[in-house]
GUKEDO-140146 format. One record per residue (C-alpha): residue in one letter; z, y, x. Coordinates in Angstrom, 1 decimal, decimal comma. Layout:
N
A Z Y X;
...
END
This chain:
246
X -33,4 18,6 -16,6;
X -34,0 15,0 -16,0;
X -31,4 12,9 -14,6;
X -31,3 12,1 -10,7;
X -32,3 8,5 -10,1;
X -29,1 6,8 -8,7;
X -29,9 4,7 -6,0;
X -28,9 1,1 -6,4;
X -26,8 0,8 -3,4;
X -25,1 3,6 -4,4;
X -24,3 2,4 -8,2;
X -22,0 -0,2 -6,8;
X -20,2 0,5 -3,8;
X -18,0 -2,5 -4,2;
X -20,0 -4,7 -1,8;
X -18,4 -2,4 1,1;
X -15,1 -2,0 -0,2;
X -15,2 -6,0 -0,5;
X -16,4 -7,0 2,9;
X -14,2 -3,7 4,3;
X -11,3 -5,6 2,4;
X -12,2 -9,5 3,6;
X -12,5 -8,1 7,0;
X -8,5 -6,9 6,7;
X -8,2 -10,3 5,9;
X -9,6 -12,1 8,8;
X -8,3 -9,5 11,1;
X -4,6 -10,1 9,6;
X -5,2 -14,0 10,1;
X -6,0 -13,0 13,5;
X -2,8 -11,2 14,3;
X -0,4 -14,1 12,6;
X -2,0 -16,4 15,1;
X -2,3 -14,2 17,6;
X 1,2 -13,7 17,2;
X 0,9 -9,6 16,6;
X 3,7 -9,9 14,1;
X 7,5 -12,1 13,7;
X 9,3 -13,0 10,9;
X 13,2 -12,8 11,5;
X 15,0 -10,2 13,1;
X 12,7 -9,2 16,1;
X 12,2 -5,1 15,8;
X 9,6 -3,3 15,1;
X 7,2 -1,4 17,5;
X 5,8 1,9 16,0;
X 2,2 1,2 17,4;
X 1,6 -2,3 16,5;
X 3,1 -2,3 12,9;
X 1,0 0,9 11,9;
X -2,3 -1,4 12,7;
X -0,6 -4,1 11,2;
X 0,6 -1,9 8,3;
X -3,6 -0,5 7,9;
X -4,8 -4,1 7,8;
X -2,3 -4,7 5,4;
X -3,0 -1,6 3,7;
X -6,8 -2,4 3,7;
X -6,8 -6,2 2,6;
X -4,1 -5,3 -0,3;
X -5,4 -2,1 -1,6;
X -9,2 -1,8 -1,3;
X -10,0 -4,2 -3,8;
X -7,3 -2,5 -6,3;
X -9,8 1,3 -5,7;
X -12,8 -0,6 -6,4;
X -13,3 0,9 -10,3;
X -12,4 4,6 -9,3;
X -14,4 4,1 -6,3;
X -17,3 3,2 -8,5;
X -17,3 5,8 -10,9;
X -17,5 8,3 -8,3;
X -20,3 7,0 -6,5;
X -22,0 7,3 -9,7;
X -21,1 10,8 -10,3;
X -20,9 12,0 -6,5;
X -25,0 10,4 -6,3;
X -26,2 13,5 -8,9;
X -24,2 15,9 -7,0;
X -27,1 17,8 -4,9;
X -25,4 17,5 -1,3;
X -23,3 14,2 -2,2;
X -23,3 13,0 1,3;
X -19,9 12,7 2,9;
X -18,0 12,7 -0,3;
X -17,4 8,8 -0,7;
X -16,1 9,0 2,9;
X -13,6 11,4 2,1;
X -12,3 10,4 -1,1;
X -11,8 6,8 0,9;
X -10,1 8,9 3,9;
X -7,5 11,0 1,1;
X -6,5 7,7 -0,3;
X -6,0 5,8 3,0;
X -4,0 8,9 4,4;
X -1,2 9,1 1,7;
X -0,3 5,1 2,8;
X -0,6 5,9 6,3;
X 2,0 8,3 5,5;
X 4,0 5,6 3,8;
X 4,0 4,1 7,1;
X 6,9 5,8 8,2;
X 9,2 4,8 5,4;
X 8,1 1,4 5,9;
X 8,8 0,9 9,5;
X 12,1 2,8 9,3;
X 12,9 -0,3 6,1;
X 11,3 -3,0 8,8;
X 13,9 -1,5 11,0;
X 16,6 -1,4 9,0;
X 16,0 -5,8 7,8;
X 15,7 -6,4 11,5;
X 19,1 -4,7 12,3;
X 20,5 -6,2 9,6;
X 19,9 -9,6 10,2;
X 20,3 -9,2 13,9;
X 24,2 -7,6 13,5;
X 25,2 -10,3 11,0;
X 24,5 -13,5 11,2;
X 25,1 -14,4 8,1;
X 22,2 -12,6 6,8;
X 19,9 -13,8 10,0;
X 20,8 -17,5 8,7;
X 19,9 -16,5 4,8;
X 16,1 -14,9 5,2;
X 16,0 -15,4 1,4;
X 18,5 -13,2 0,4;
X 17,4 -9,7 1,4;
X 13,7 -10,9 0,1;
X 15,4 -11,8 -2,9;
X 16,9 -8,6 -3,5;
X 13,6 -6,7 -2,8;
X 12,3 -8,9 -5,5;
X 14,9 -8,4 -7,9;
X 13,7 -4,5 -6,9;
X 10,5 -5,0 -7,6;
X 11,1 -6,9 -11,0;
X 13,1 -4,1 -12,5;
X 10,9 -1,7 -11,6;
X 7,8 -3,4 -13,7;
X 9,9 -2,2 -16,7;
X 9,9 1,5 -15,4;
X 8,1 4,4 -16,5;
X 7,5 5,7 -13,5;
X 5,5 2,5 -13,6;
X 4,1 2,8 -16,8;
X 2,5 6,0 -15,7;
X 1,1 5,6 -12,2;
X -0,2 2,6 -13,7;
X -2,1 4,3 -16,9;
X -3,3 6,7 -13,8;
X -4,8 3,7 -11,8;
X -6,1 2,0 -14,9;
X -7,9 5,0 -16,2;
X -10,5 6,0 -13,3;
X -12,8 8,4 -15,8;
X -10,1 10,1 -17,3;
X -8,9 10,8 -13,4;
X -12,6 11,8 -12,8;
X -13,3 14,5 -15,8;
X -9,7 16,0 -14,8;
X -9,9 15,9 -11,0;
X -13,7 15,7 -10,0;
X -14,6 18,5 -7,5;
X -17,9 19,0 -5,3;
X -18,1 18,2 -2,0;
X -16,0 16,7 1,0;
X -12,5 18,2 0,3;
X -12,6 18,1 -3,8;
X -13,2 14,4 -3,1;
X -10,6 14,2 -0,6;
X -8,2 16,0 -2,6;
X -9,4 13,3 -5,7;
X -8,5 10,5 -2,9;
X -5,2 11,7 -2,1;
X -3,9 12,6 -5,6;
X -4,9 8,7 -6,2;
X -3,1 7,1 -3,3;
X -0,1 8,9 -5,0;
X -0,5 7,3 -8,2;
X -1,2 3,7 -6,8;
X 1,8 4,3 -3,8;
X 4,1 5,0 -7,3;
X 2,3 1,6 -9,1;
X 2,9 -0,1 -5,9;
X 5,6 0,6 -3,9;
X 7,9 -2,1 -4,7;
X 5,4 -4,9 -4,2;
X 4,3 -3,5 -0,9;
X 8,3 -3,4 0,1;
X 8,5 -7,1 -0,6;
X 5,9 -7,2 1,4;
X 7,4 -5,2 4,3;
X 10,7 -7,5 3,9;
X 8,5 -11,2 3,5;
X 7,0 -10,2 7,3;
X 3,6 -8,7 7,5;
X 2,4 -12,3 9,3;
X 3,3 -13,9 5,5;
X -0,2 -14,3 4,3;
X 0,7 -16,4 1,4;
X 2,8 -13,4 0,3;
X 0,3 -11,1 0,8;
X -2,5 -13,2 -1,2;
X 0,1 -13,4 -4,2;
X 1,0 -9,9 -4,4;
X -2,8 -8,6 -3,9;
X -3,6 -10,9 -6,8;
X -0,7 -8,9 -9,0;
X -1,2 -5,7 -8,6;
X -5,5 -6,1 -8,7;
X -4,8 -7,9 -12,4;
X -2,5 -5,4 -13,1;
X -4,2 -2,4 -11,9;
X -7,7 -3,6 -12,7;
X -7,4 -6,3 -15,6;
X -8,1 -5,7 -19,5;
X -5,2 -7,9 -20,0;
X -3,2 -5,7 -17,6;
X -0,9 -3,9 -19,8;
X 0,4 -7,1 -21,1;
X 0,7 -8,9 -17,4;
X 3,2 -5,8 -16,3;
X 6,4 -7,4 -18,1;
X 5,6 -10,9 -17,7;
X 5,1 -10,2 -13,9;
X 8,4 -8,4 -13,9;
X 9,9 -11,5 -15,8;
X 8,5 -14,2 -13,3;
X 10,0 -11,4 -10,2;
X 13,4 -11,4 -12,0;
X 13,4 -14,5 -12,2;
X 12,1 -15,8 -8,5;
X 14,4 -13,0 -6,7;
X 17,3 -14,1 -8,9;
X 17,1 -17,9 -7,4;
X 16,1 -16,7 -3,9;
X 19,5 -15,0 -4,0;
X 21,5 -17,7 -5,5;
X 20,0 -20,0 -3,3;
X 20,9 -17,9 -0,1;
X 24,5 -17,2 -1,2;
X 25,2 -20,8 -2,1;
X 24,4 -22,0 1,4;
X 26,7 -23,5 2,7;
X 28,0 -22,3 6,4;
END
């Protein structure tokens, strides 16, 4: 049998996940001036931080699915009822981190009540940053790590052992996925959650991580150096906090 002809616009799907992903991005500028979201110890609403948490969600992470995204497209296109399938691979990723969500509003909650019962902590931002940092850093040198990453990093390998027909295979392929990039990612994306979802220059610095190490040739060898520079940033964040004087 002769191979389907794969429509061009569905060979690259990237150009969607791209402008889906800059949109995030203008829609999170938005809220920062808009004032949708505080630094400091201000608490939490469950409504507004889950939309703040999906734009996060969507200007951070999109552009780290693009090559599994890609793959399937080309697959899912030879598939002969292949329509929905993109959809709900898309949908099975984006539900596991909605479900992350909750564990990151209840960690919002708890920095807010932190630095809002001691003061000491509400004057020293840097130090509970810096200890999510130091987090972070340790965990670059985890396996855990090492394998959600080799997960991410390997989107055909994913594919031959996951691929299924139709809306729910692919939806089942999109959830087993947002697991393995929630267990690459987790600690960044807390940093995140401590910084303040308004920090965009902390959000532009850790999208660029985790797409070079997710995505990048070079990435294996990015993963300790990255943990290195975290070590070392969270490390002076917290010695710069302590040593404050009163």
């Amino acid at each position: 049998m002769s191979p389907v002809a794969v429509p061009a616009r569905l060979r690259d799907p990237a150009t969607g996940l791209w402008a889906a992903a800059g949109a995030c991005w203008l829609l999170s500028g938005w809220l920062v001036l808009a004032g949708g979201h505080h630094h400091g110890p201000a608490v939490p609403r469950p409504g507004p931080f889950l939309v703040a948490w999906l734009v996060m969600v969507g200007a951070m992470m999109l552009p780290t699915v693009v090559p599994l995204v890609r793959l399937f497209a080309h697959v899912r296109a030879r598939a002969p009822q292949p329509g929905g399938a993109l959809p709900a691979l898309l949908g099975g990723y984006l539900a596991v981190w909605t479900a992350v969500a909750g564990l990151a509003f209840a960690v919002a909650l708890g920095v807010a009540a932190a630095t809002g019962a001691v003061p000491w902590l509400a004057a020293r931002p840097e130090v509970l940053l810096g200890l999510a940092i130091l987090l972070a850093g340790g965990f670059q040198f985890s396996r855990l790590k090492e394998a959600c990453l080799r997960a991410c990093r390997s989107p055909a390998t994913v594919l031959r052992r996951e691929y299924r027909r139709g809306p729910a295979g692919a939806a089942r392929l999109g959830l087993r996925h947002g697991v393995s990039c929630v267990g690459c990612c987790w600690a960044l994306m807390l940093v995140m959650v401590v910084a303040g979802a308004a920090s965009l220059l902390w959000m532009l610095g850790l999208t660029a991580l985790m797409v070079l190490e997710k995505t990048s040739r070079h990435g294996p060898r990015l993963v300790p150096v990255i943990g290195t520079g975290l070590l070392v940033l969270g490390g002076a964040l917290l010695i710069a906090g302590v040593a404050r004087p009163a």
